[in-house]
N, C-alpha and C positions, 0 to 999 in steps of 0.2 A: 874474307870479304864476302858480305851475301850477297843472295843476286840484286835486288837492288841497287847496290852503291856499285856494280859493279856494271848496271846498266848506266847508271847517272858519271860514270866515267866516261864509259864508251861513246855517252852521244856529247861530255865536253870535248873529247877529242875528236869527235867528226865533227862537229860545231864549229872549234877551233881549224881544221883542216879546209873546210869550208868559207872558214872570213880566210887565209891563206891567201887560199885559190884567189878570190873575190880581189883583193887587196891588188895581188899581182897584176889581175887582168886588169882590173882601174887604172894599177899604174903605166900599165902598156899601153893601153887608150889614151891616155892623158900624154905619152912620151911623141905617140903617131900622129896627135891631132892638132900638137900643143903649137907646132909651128905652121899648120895651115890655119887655124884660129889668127893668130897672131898678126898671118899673111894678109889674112879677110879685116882685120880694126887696123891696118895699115892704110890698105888701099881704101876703106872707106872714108877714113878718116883725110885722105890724099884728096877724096872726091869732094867730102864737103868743103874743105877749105879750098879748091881750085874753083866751086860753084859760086862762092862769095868773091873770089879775084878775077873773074869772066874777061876774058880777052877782047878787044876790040883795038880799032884805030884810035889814038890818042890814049890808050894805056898801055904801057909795059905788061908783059905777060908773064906772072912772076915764073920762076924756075925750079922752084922747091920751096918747102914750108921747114921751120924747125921751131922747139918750143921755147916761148919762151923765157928769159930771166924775171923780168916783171913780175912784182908782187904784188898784189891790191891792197891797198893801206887798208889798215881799221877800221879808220875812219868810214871809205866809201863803201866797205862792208858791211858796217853797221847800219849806214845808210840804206843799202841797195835792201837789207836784209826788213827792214821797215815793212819793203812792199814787197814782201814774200818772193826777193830774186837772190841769186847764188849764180858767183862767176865764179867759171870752170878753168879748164883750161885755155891757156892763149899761146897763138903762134908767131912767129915773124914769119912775114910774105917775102922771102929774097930773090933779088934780081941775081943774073945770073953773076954780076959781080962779088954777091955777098950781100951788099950792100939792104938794108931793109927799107922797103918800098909799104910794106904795109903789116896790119895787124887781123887776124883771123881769130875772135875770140867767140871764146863759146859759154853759152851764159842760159839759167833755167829761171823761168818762173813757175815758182808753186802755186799760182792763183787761176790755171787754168779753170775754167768750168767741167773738165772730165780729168781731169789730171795736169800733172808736169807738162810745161810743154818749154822744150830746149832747140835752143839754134843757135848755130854759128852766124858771127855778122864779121862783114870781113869791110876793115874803114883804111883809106889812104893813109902813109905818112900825113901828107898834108891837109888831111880831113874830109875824106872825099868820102860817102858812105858806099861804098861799090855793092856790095849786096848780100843778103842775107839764105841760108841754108838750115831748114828745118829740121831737126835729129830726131825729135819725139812728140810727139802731138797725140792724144787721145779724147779728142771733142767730140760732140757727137754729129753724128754721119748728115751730111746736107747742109750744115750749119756751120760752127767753127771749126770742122774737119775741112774747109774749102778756105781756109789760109794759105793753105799752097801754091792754090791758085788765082786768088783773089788777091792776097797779102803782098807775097813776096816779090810778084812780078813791080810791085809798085815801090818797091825799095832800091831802086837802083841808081847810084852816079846825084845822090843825094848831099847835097853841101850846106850840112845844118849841123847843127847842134843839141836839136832835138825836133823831133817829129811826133806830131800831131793826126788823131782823125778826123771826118768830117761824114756827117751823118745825109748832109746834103749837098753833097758835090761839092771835090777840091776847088780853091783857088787861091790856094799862096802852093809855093813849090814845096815848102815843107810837110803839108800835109797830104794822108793819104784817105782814101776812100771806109769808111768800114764792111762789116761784112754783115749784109743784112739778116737781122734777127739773130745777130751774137754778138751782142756788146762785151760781154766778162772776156770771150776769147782773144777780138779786138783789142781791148785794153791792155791783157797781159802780153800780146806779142808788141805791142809799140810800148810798153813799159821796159820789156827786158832788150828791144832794138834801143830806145833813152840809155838804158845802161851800160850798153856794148860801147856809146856814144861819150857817156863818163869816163869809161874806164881809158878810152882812147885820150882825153883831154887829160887826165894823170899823166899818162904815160908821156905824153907830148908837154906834157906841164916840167916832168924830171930830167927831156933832155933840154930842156929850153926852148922848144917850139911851138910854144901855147902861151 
């Protein structure tokens, strides 16, 4: 063996010895981290959906969340899919009997003007809109980045079937205020709050209470 092939050995097997190492220590990071990861998309997950079921006098205060069976038809798939929205996952809001008291669905529009922007809207059994929790929003700063605070406060204990903006001052109950000098951001978060709003009137359409 000459010296060449005899170097081009010696560095695949340090090379090799090297991804080893490399592999092991990944998988040791990945074994230590995997269940405080796991801990953190619990509890957030905990957070947003208890943000859309907000306690007060004359609402039950649910008691846990779990996900769930609900399938979104095709059909309102297709639909939703029209105006660049995609529902996510959905939860049941359960009373401490069990019992489901409400619905925590989480639903994206692609039509942001800076990107994706995703929230959970969390609607009564009975169709009460209780309120809505933003997971991703990337608009830009001053403008439709102020849906947080501008938006969401105005979504709350809403008994519609679809909500509307208003460019100069609300006055029916369904509608809310926009956000000035961001229409596109406006539009896509009361589009994908209408959707949260469909997907609830399916679900109350399949146990018979729509």
């Amino acid at each position: 063996m000459n010296k060449d092939v005899k170097e081009a050995v010696k560095n695949a097997i340090v090379l090799m010895v090297i991804t080893l190492i490399a592999g092991l220590a990944l998988g040791y990071v990945y074994r230590i981290t995997k269940d405080p990861i796991e801990q953190q998309k619990a509890a957030a997950l905990a957070a947003s959906c208890k943000a859309v079921f907000p306690y007060e006098e004359g609402f039950e205060q649910a008691a846990s969340f779990a996900p769930s069976e609900y399938m979104v038809s095709e059909q309102l798939k297709n639909e939703l899919s029209q105006s660049g929205i995609e529902v996510g996952n959905i939860y049941n809001a359960l009373a401490s009997d069990g019992s489901v008291m409400g619905y925590a669905i989480e639903v994206t529009s692609h039509e942001g003007y800076g990107g994706d922007i995703k929230i959970m809207c969390g609607v009564t059994a009975d169709g009460v809109l209780r309120g809505v929790s933003i997971l991703e929003i990337s608009e830009t700063a001053g403008l439709g980045m102020r849906a947080e605070s501008v938006l969401v406060p105005q979504i709350h204990n809403m008994n519609t079937d679809q909500i509307i903006f208003t460019k100069s001052g609300k006055t029916a109950d369904n509608e809310i205020d926009a956000i000035s000098g961001a229409t596109i951001t406006t539009t896509a978060f009361v589009n994908i709050v209408n959707a949260s709003l469909k997907v609830y009137t399916e679900i109350a359409s399949l146990k018979g209470g729509a």
